[in-house]
C-alpha positions in Angstrom: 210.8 70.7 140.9 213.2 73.2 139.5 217.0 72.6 138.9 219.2 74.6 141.8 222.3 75.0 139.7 224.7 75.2 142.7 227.5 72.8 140.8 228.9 74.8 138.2 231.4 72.5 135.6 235.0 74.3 134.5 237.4 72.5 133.0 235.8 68.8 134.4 236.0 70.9 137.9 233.2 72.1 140.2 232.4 74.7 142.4 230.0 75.5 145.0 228.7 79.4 145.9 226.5 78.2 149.2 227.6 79.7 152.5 228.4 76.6 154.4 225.7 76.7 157.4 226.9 73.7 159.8 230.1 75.4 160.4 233.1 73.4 161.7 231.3 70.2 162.6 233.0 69.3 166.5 230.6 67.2 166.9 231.2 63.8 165.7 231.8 60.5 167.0 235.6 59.0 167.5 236.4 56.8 164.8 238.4 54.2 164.8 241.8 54.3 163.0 240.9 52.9 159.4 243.9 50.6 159.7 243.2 49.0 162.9 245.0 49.3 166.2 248.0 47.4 165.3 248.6 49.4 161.9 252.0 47.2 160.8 251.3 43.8 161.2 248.2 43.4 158.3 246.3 41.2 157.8 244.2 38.7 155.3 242.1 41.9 154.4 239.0 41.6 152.3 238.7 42.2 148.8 238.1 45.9 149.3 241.5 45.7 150.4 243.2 43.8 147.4 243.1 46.8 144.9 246.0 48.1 143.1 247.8 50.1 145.7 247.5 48.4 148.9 247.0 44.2 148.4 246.8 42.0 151.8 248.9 43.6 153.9 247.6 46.8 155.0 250.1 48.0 157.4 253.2 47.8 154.8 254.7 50.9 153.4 255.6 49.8 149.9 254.6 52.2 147.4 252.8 54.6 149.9 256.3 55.8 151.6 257.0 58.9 152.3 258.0 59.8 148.7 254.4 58.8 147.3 252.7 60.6 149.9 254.7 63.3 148.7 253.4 62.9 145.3 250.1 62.8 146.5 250.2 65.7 148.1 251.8 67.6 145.3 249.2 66.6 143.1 246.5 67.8 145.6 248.1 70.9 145.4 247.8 71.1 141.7 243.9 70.6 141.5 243.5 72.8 144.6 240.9 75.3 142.9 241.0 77.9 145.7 238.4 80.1 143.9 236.1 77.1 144.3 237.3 76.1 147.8 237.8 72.4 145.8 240.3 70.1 145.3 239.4 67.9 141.8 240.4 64.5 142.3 238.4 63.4 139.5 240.0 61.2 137.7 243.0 60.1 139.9 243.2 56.6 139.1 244.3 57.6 135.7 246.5 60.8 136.0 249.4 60.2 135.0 251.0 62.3 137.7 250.7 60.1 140.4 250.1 56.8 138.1 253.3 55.0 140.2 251.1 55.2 143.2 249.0 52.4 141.5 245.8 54.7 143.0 242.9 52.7 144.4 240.0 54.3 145.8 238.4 51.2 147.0 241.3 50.6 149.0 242.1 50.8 153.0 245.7 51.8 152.9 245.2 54.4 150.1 242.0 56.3 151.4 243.9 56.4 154.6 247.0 58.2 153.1 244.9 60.3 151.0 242.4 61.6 153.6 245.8 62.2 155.8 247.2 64.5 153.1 244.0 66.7 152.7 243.8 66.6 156.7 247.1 67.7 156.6 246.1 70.4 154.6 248.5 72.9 151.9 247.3 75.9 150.5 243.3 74.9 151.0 244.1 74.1 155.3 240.6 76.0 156.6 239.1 76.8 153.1 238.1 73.2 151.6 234.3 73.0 151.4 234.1 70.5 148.4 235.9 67.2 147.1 235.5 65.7 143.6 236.4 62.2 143.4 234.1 61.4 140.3 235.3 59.1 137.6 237.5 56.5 140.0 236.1 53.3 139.7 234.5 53.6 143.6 232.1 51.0 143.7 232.2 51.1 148.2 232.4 53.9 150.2 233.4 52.3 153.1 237.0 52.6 153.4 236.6 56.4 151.5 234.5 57.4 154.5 236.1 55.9 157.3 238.9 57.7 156.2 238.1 60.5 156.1 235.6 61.0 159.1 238.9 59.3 161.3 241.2 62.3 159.8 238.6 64.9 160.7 238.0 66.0 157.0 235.1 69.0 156.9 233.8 68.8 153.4 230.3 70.1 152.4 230.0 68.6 149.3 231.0 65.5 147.6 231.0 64.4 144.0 231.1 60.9 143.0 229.4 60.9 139.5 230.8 58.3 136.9 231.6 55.3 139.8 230.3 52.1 140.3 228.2 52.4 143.1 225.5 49.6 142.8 224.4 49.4 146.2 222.0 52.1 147.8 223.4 51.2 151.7 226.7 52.5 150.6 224.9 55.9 151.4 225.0 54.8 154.9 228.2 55.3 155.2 227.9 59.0 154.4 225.9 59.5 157.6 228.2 61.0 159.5 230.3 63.6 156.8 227.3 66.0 157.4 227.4 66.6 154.3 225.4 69.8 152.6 225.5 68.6 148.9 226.3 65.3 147.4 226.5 63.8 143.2 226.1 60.4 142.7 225.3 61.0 139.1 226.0 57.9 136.6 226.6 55.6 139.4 224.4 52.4 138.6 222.4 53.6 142.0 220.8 56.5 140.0 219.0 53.5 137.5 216.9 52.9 140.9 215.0 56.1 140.2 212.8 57.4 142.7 213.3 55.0 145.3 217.8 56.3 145.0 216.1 60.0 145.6 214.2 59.1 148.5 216.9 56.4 150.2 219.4 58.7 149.9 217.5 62.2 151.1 216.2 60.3 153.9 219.3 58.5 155.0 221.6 62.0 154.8 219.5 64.5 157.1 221.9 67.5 156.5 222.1 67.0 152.7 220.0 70.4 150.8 221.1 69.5 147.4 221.0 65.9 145.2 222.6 65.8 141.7 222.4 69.6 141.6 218.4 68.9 142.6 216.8 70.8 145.8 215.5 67.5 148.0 212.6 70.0 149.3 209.8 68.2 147.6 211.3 64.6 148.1 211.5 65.4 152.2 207.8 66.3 151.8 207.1 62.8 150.3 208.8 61.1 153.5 206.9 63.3 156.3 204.5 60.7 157.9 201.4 61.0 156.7 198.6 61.6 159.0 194.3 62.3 158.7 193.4 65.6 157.3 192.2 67.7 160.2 188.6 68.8 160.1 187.5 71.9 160.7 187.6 73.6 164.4 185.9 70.8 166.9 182.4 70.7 165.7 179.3 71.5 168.2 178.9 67.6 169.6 182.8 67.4 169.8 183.3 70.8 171.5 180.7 69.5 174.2 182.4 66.4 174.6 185.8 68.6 175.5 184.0 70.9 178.1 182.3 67.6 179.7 185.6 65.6 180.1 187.3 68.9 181.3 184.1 69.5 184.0 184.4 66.1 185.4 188.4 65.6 185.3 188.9 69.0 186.9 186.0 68.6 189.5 187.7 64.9 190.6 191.3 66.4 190.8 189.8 69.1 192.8 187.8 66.5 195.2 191.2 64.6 195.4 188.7 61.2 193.9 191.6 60.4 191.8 190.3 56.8 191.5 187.5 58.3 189.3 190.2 59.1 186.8 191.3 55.1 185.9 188.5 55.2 184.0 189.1 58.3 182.2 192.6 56.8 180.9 193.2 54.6 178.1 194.6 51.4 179.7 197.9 52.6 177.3 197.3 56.0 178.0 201.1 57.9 177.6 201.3 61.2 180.3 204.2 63.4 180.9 204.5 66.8 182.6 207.1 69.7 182.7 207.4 72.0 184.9 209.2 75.5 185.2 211.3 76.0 187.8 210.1 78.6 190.7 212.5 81.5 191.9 210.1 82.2 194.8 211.1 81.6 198.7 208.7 79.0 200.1 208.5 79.4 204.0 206.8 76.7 204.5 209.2 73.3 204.1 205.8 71.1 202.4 205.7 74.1 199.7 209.6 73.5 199.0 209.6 70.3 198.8 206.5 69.8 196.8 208.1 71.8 193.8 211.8 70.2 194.4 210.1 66.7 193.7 208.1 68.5 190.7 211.6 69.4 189.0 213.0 65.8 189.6 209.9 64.5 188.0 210.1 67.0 185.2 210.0 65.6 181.7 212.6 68.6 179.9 214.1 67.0 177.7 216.8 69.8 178.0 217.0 68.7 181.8 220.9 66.5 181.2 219.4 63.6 183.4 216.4 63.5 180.5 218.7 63.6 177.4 220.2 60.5 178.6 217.1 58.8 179.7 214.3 60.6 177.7 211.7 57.8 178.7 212.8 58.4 182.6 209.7 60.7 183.3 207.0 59.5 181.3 204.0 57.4 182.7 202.7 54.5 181.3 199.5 53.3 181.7 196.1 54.4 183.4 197.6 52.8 187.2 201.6 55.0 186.6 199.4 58.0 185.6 197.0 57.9 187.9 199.5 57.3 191.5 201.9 60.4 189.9 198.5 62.8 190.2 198.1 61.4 193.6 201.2 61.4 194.8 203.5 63.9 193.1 201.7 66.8 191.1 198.7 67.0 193.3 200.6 65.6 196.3 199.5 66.9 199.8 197.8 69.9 197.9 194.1 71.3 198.2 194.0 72.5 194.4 190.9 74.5 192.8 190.4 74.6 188.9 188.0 76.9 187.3 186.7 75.8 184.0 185.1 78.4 183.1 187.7 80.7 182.8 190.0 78.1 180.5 191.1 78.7 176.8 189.9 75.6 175.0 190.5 74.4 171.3 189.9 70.8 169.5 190.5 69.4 166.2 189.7 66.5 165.4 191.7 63.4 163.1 189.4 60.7 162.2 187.7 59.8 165.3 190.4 61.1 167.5 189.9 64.5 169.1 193.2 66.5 169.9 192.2 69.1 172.7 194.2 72.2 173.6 193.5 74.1 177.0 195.4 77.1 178.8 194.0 78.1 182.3 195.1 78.8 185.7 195.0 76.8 189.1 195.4 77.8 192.6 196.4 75.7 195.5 197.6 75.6 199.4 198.9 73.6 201.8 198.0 70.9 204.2 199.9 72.1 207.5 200.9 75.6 206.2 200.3 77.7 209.1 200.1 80.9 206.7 197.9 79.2 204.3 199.3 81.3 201.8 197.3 80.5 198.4 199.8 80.0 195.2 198.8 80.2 191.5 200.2 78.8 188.6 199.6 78.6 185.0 199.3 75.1 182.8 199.1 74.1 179.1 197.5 71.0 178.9 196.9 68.7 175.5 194.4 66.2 175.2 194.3 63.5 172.8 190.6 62.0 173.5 188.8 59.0 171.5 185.1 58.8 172.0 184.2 55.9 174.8 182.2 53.3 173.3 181.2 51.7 176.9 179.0 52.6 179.0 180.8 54.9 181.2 180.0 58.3 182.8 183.2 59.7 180.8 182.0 60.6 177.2 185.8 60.2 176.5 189.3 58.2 177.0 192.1 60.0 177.4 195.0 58.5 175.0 197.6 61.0 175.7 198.3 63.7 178.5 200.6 66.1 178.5 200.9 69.1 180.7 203.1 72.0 181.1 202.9 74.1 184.4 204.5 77.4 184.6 205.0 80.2 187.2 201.4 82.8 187.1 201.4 85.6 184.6 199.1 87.9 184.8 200.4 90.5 181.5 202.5 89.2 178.6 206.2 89.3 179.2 208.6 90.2 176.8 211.9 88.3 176.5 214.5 90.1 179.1 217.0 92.5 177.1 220.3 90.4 176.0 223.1 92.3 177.3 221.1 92.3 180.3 221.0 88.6 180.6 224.5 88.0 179.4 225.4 90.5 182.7 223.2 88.4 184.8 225.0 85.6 183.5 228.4 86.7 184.1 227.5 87.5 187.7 226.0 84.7 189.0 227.6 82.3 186.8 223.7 80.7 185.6 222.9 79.1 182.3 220.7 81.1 179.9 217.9 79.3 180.6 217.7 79.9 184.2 218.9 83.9 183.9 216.0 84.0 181.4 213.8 82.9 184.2 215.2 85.6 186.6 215.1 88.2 184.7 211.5 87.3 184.2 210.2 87.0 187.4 211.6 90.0 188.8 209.8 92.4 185.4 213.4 92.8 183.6 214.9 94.6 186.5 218.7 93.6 187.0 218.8 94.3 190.3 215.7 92.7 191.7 216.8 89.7 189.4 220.3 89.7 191.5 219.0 89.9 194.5 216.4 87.0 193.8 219.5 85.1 192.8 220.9 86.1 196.1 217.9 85.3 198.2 217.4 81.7 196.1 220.8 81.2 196.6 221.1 81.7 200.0 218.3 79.5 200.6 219.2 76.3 198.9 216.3 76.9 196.2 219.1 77.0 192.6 219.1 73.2 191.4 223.0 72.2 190.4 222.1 72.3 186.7 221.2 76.1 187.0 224.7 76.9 187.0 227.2 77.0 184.2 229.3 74.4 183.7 232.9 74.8 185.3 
């Protein structure tokens, strides 16, 4: 693993030359003020809190007037190293500079007033990317951290070589600085070897860069690690797969849904997404049937979803089995044909993942018209061989299936500026202007009249439309 030399030493300084990717950073929690809601009053405190420049109480002024904070800023000023976009702290407990301000990093009171006066911002306000606070005697990170996250400081990398960190969940408190680069260098953490690599690059998501070290191959390390796929489903496997898919499609389309129990795994997980339809359904069944297929949807972009991503998933062979019966195949005559799927299989060990893309048509009970509708799925199998003496060669331990409007020729991705006018007009998120613009073949003016006729009809869901 090769050295990414991204921290470059001058004069005890460093400086980074990465384009910062995460941009300003608006999304983080609230924090709490790191001197409590009643600021003046103090406390006990802890002995993080007893250091040289703050001592019990926490809310005093003492040293840290007006004057010191001052100072502190001045100094700031002076190690501001705007080629760099740094400000080099390192050091600070003993610089003589700002040695009346009896500096303790470890401190409540002092990483408050110092995170203020880099919030505050001088000459580096919206060009600081980096901090170097190596060499200060830091041994927690708690109070440095607080601080900081509470005054809204955007750093992207953060020295702290030569401390006394011993601890490897003082990393924790990192978490939420996004940070891009960290040292920790010469910190007694680092004598923890491989296991201070791996806590720290798994703990710190956004961080590319460790002691001047790419993380790449330690991130490899921590992916789970699963059975090496064989080859493309052998002969006796691929058989299995077209037998379970004959006699699950052949019971869905005889509506014998208690024949599938057996084909689930008693914990058998099964979710299904569908894609919302832009076409007018005459018949009320028909609009109803794919109103109640969006509620049940399991998007995880859907807002109701990302608050409750377990809200649409089915649990267990009896969950699974009632949702066929009563929502996706709900009051529908349906008619797979099997022979004209898309099928692939791997297999792990002596579980058999399946893959199949295919078509399905369907009408109405009570549809006068008895128009016939078509739609598209994806559908993923995860099968284990069936041991008992059963008629299914197979249990299903996963289901999940996508349906999606018919396609009968590839569609390309409707033009941006196109979209972005269809967007402006009617006021519709991205997603579902996408989907316009799609069913009516990339033409802007079918794709605002379908809006129109939706529209007009009650069809557009409340989350189809921009925010206001």
């Amino acid at each position: 693993m090769g050295r990414n030399k991204t921290w470059v030493r001058e004069d005890s300084s460093f400086r980074s030359n990465h384009f910062n990717p995460l941009g300003n950073r608006r999304d983080r929690p609230p924090y709490a003020h790191p001197l409590g809601s009643k600021g003046g009053k103090g406390g006990k405190g802890d002995d993080r809190d007893k250091g040289k420049g703050g001592g019990p109480n926490r809310g005093g002024t003492g040293a840290m007037d007006k004057v010191a904070t001052k100072l502190l800023n001045l100094y700031c000023e002076k190690k501001w190293n705007e080629q760099a976009r740094m400000i080099d702290l390192s050091g600070l407990t003993k610089a003589e500079d700002v040695a009346e301000l009896n500096v303790n990093l470890n401190n409540t009171h002092f990483c408050d007033r110092l995170a203020l006066v880099i919030a505050q911002g001088g000459t580096w306000a919206g060009k600081l990317d980096s901090l170097n606070l190596s060499n200060n005697g830091i041994y927690s990170l708690k109070n440095l951290a607080q601080a900081l996250n509470y005054h809204d400081v955007r750093i992207q990398n953060l020295a702290l070589t030569g401390n006394k960190i011993k601890d490897l969940s003082e990393v924790d408190y990192l978490l939420d600085m996004r940070l891009r680069e960290v040292l920790l260098k010469g910190n007694p953490i680092e004598q923890q070897g491989d296991s201070y690599h791996k806590y720290v690059v798994k703990k710190l998501r956004t961080v590319e860069l460790l002691d001047q070290v790419s993380v790449k191959e330690w991130r490899k390390e921590l992916l789970p690690k699963l059975p090496d796929p064989q080859d493309s489903c052998m002969t006796d496997h691929a058989q299995m797969v077209f037998q379970m898919c004959a006699l699950y499609f052949a019971a869905v389309d005889q509506g014998n849904f208690d024949a599938l129990l057996d084909a689930y795994d008693s914990k058998c997980v099964f979710s299904c997404v569908s894609e919302p339809s832009t076409r007018i359904f005459k018949f009320p069944g028909s609009k109803n049937y794919h109103a109640n297929l969006q509620f049940k949807s399991h998007n995880l972009k859907l807002a109701y979803n990302v608050k409750k991503p377990w809200n649409c998933v089915f649990s267990g062979r009896s969950k699974i089995v009632e949702f066929l019966r009563n929502d996706l195949y709900a009051k529908i005559k349906v008619k797979h044909d099997v022979s004209t799927f898309k099928a692939d299989a791997l297999t792990m060990g002596d579980t058999i993942v399946a893959t199949l893309h295919g078509q399905f048509s369907y009408s109405f009970a009570g549809d006068r018209d008895n128009i016939e509708y078509q739609r598209c799925f994806d559908r993923v199998f995860i099968l284990k061989p069936n041991r008992v003496g059963t008629e299914w060669p197979a249990r299903i331990s996963n289901d999940s299936v996508t349906i999606r409007s018919m396609q009968d020729t590839p569609m390309m991705l409707p033009p941006v500026d196109l979209r972005a006018q269809l967007m402006a007009a009617t006021r519709m998120t991205e997603e579902f202007a996408t989907l316009l613009m799609k069913e009516a073949g990339n033409n802007y003016d079918q794709a605002l009249a379908l809006f129109n006729s939706n529209k007009a009809a009650g069809n557009i869901p409340q989350n189809a439309f921009q925010p206001a």
